[in-house]
Backbone as CSV, one residue per row, in Angstrom:
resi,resn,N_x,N_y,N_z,CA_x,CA_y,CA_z,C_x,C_y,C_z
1,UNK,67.251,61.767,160.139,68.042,60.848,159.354,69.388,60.647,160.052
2,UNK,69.479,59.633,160.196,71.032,59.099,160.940,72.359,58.725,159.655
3,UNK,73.440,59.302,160.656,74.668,59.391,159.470,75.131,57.873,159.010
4,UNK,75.287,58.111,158.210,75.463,56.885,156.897,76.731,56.386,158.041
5,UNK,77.562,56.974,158.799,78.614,56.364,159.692,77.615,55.626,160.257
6,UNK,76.727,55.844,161.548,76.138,55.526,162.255,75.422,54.639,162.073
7,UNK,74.657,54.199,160.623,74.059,52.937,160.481,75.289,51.506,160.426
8,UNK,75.935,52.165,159.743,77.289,51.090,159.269,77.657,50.667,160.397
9,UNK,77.929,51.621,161.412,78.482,50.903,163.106,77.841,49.931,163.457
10,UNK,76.224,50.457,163.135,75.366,49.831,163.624,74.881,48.444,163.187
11,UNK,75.666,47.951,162.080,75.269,46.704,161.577,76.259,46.187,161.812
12,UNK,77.469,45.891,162.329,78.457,45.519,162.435,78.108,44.340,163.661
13,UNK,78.353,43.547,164.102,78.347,42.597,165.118,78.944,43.171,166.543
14,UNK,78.451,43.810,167.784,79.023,43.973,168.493,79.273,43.213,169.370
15,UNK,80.408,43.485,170.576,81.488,42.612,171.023,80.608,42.079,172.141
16,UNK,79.304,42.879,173.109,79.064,42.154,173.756,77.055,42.466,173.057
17,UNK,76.474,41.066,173.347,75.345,41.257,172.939,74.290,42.586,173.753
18,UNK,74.560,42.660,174.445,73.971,44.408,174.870,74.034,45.418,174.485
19,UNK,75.242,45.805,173.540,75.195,46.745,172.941,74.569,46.741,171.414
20,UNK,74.077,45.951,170.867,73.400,46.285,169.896,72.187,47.050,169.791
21,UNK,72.308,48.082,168.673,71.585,48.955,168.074,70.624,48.510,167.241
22,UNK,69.278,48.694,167.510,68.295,48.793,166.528,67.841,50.152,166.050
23,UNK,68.272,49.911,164.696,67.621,51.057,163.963,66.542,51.146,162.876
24,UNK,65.354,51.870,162.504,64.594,51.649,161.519,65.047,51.408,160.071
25,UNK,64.774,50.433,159.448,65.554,50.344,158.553,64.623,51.367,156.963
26,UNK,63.823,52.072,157.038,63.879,53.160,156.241,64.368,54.499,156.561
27,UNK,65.147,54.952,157.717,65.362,56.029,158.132,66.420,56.035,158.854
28,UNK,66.518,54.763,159.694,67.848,54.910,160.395,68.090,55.190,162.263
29,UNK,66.629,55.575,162.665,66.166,56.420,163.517,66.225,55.178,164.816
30,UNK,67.007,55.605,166.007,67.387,54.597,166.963,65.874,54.667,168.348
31,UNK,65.928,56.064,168.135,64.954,56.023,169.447,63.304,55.563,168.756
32,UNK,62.686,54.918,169.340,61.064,54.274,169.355,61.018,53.673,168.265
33,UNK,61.752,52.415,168.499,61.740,51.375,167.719,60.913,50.812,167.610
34,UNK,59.975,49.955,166.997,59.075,49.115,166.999,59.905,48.153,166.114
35,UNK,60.076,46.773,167.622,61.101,45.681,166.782,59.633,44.666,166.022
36,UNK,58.479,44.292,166.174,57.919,43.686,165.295,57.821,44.513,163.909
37,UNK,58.234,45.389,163.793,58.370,45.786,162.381,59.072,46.502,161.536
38,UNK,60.082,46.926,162.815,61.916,47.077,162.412,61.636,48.863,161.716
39,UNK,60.375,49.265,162.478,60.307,50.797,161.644,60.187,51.443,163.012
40,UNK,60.582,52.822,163.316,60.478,53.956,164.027,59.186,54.243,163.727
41,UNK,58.684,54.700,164.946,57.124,55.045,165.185,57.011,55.833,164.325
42,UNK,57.416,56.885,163.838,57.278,58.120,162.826,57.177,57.444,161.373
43,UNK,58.003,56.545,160.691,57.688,55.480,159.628,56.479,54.726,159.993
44,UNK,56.640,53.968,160.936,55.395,53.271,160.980,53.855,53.902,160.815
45,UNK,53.642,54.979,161.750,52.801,56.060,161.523,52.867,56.130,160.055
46,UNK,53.579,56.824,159.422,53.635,57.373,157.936,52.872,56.123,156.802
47,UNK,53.404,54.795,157.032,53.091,53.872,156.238,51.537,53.218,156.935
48,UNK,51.621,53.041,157.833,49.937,52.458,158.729,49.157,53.589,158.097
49,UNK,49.068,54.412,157.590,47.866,55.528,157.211,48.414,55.675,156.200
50,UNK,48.825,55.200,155.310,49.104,55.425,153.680,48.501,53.452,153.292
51,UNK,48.422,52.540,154.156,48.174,51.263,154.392,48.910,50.509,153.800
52,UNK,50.244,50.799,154.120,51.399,50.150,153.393,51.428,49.260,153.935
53,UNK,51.177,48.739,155.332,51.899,47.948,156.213,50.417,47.042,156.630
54,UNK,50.402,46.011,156.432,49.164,45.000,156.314,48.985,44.435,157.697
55,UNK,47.701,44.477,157.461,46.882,44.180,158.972,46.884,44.822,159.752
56,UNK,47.408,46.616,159.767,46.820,47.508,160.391,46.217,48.306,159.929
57,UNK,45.260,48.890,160.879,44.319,50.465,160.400,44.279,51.070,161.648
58,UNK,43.775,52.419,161.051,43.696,53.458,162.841,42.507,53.285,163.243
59,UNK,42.449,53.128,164.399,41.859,53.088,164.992,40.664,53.750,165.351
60,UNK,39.487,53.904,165.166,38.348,54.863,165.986,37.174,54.080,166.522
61,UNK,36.875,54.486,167.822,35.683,54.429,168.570,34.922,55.529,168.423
């Protein structure tokens, strides 16, 4: 979980477009973003196998 500072920075408009932060927006979590669905692999995981998140399933061969 990322500090309630750290999201707030993070929504703020920064000065040059390179430095913007993507963070998951149920957790907050910067590293392994998945920008088509704005969740951290660890959320995404969590919700894709609970089938929160539509039009995916896991996978088996």
């Amino acid at each position: 979980m990322a500090k309630k500072s750290q999201i707030a920075k993070s929504k703020k408009k920064p000065k040059f477009s390179t430095r913007e932060v993507r963070r998951c927006f149920k957790c907050g979590r910067k590293r392994g973003y998945l920008r088509d669905f704005g969740l951290c692999r660890i959320c995404f995981r969590e919700m894709a196998n609970e089938g929160l998140i539509p039009g995916i399933r896991k996978s088996s061969w």
